[in-house]
N, C-alpha and C positions, 0 to 999 in steps of 0.2 A: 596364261603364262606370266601374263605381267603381275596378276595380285599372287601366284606363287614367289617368285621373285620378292615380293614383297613380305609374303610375311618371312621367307629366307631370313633377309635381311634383319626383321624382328629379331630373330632367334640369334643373330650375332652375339657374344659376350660382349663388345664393345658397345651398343646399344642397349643392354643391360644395365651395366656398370655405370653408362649417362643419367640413364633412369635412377637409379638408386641414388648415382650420389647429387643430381638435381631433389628429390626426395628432400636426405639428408641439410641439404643449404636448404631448405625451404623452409624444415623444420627449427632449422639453427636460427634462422632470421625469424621467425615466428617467436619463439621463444626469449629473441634479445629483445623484441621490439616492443612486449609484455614487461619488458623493466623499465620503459618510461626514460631511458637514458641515450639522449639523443649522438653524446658521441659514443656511447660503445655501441650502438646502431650503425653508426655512418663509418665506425673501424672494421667490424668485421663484415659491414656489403664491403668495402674497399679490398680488404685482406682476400675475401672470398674470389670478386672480380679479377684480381690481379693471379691467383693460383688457376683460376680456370683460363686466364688469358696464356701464364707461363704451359703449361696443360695442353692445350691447343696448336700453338708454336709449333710443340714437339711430337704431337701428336701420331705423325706418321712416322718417328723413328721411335718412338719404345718397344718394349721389348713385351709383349702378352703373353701371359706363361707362368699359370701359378699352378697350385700343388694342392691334396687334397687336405692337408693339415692348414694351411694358410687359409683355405679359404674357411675351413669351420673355425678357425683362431678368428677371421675378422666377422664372421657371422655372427660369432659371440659376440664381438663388439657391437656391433650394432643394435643387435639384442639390447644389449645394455642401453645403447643409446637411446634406444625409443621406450624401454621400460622406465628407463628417470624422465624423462621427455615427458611422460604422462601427470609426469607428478609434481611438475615443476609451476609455478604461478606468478610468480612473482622473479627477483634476484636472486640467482643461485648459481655460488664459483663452477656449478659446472658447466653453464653455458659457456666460461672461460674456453674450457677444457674439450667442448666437445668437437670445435673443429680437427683440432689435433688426432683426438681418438676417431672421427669423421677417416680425415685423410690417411690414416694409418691402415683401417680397416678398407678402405677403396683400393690403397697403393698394395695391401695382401693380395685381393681380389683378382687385380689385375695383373699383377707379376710376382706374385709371389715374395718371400724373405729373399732370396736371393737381387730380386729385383727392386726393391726399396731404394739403393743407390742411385734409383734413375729418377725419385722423385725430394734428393736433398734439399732441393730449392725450397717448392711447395711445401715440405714439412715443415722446415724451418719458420717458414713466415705462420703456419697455424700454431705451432709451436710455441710463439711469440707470446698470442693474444690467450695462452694460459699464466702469462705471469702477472700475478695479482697486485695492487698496486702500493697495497700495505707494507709489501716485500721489501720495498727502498727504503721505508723509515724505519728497518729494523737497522739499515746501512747509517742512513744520513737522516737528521731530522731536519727535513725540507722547510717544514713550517716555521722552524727559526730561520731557517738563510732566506725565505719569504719574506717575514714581518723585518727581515733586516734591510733587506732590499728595497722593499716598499717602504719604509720609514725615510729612506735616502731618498729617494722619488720623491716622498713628500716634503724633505726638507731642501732637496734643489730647486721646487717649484714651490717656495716660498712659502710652507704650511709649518705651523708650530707642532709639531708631533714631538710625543716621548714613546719610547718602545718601553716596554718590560715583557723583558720575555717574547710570548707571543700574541703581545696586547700590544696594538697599535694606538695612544692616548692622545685625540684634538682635544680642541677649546671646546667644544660641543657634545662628545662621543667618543666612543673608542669600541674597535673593532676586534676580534679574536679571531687568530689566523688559525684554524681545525687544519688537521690532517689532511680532509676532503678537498681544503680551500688552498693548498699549498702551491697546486699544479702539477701534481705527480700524474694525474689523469691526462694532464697538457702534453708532458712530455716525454709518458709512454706513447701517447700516440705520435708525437714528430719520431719521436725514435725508430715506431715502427715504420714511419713512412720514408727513412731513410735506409732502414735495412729491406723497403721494397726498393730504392730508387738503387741501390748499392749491386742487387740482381738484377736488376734490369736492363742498366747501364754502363757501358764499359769505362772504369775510373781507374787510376793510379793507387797506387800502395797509399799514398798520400791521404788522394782526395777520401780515400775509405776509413782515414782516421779524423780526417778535416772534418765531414757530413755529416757522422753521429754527435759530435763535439757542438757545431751549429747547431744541428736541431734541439740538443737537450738545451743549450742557451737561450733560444727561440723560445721552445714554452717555457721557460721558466721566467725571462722576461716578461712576457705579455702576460703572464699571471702577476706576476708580481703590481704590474701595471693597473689590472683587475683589482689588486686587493685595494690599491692604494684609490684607485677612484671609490670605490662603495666606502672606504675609510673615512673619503669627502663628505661621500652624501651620507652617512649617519653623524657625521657631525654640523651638516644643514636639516637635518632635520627631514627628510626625504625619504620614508620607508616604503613609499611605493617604487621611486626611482632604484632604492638598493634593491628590493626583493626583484626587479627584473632584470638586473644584472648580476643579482647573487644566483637566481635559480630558473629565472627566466627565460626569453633569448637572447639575451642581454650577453648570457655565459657562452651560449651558440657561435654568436658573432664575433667574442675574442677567439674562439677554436679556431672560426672561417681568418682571423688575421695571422696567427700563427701558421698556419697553415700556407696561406698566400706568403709571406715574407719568405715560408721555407722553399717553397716555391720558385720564389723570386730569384730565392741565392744560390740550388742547383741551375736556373734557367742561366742566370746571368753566370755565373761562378766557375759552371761544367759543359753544362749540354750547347752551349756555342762553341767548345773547343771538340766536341767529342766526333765528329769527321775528320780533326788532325789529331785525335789521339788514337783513332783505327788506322791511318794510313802509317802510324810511329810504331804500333804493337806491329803490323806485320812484318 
């Protein structure tokens, strides 16, 4: 009685749909972790984390209940997904994209086009981690308001720098702020970790325009900060100290402070008031 019971339970759709889209995150993460790029690794375990924790939450009040066309509309997807999946070796914008197409094809799965509305949160954050980061300097070109920035750093803290352009010029060296090196990678990811921290926790009209505002200042600081010290050390003469701050862990650990300060300033800024801002909304 008890292993029929058991495999019952197998044959639930819900036990399914865990299966598959554990599957799917295994493969996602499989595939990031082959580009060698430690924060688009550590963005989308975080992104992934937080959509299975929102996921869970609610878990006992969704709505299950799809249709026969939704579910061969996301079967195709995933089709797709694991047919480019095979092919993939290296960096490829579709690992961008494929949580998005991931969560789109589960949320069919499981409720159907009409039931999509139940998973706005979760999409949105996969959503996210499809915008490529090139995207901004088609807006704003980062890399000048970088070497402008960093040029000020280095001329508050007593170093003879000339900018041109996006040449940062010491007495020793001069450094070339690339696209790569702007911080656009910094401050997509504080961005994304405030439109996690904005569903998660309940803020004011306000503080929801404050927290994206902070975070993009955040990484764009500490990059900045970044460019200006490797600016140092190629003008000491220091090519091993720069390459483990340019591409080493060196780049790791200004993420881990960005990160932490943005941290700091939801903890201190928000989430100490946010027991008197639930007792004011009701």
């Amino acid at each position: 009685m008890t292993e029929m019971k058991w495999i019952d339970r197998l044959l639930e759709p819900k036990y399914w749909l865990l299966g598959i889209a554990s599957g799917l995150i295994v493969i996602h993460l499989t595939l990031t972790a082959r580009t060698d790029s430690t924060d688009l690794f550590g963005t989308m375990l975080l992104f992934w984390g937080v959509v299975a924790f929102l996921i869970w939450e609610r878990h006992e009040t969704l709505t299950l209940e799809s249709g026969i066309f939704s579910s061969c509309f996301a079967a195709s997807l995933i089709a797709l997904i694991l047919l480019k999946s095979s092919s993939i070796y290296g960096y490829d914008f579709f690992i961008r994209i494929t949580p998005f197409l991931s969560g789109i094809s589960l949320a069919l799965l499981a409720s159907g086009t009409k039931g999509l509305k139940q998973y706005w949160q979760e999409l949105l954050i996969l959503a996210y981690t499809g915008i490529p980061p090139g995207l901004i300097g088609v807006f704003i070109d980062v890399a000048l308001l970088t070497a402008k920035f960093s040029a000020f750093l280095l001329h508050y803290l007593g170093f003879e720098v000339v900018r041109q352009g996006v040449f940062l010029i010491l007495e020793k060296g001069s450094v070339e702020v690339y696209h790569g090196c702007s911080g656009v990678n910094a401050i997509l990811q504080l961005l994304g970790l405030a439109i996690v921290f904005l569903l998660m926790f309940p803020t004011t009209n306000t503080q929801k325009i404050v927290v994206p505002i902070i975070a993009v200042l955040i990484g764009f600081v500490v990059n900045a900060a970044r460019v200006a010290l490797m600016a140092v050390l190629v003008s000491l003469s220091q090519p091993e100290a720069f390459k483990y701050w340019h591409e080493g862990n060196g780049s790791v650990i200004f993420s881990m402070i960005a990160v932490f300060l943005f941290g700091l300033f939801c903890w201190l800024a928000i989430l100490q008031d946010t027991p008197h801002q639930k007792t004011t909304n009701h």
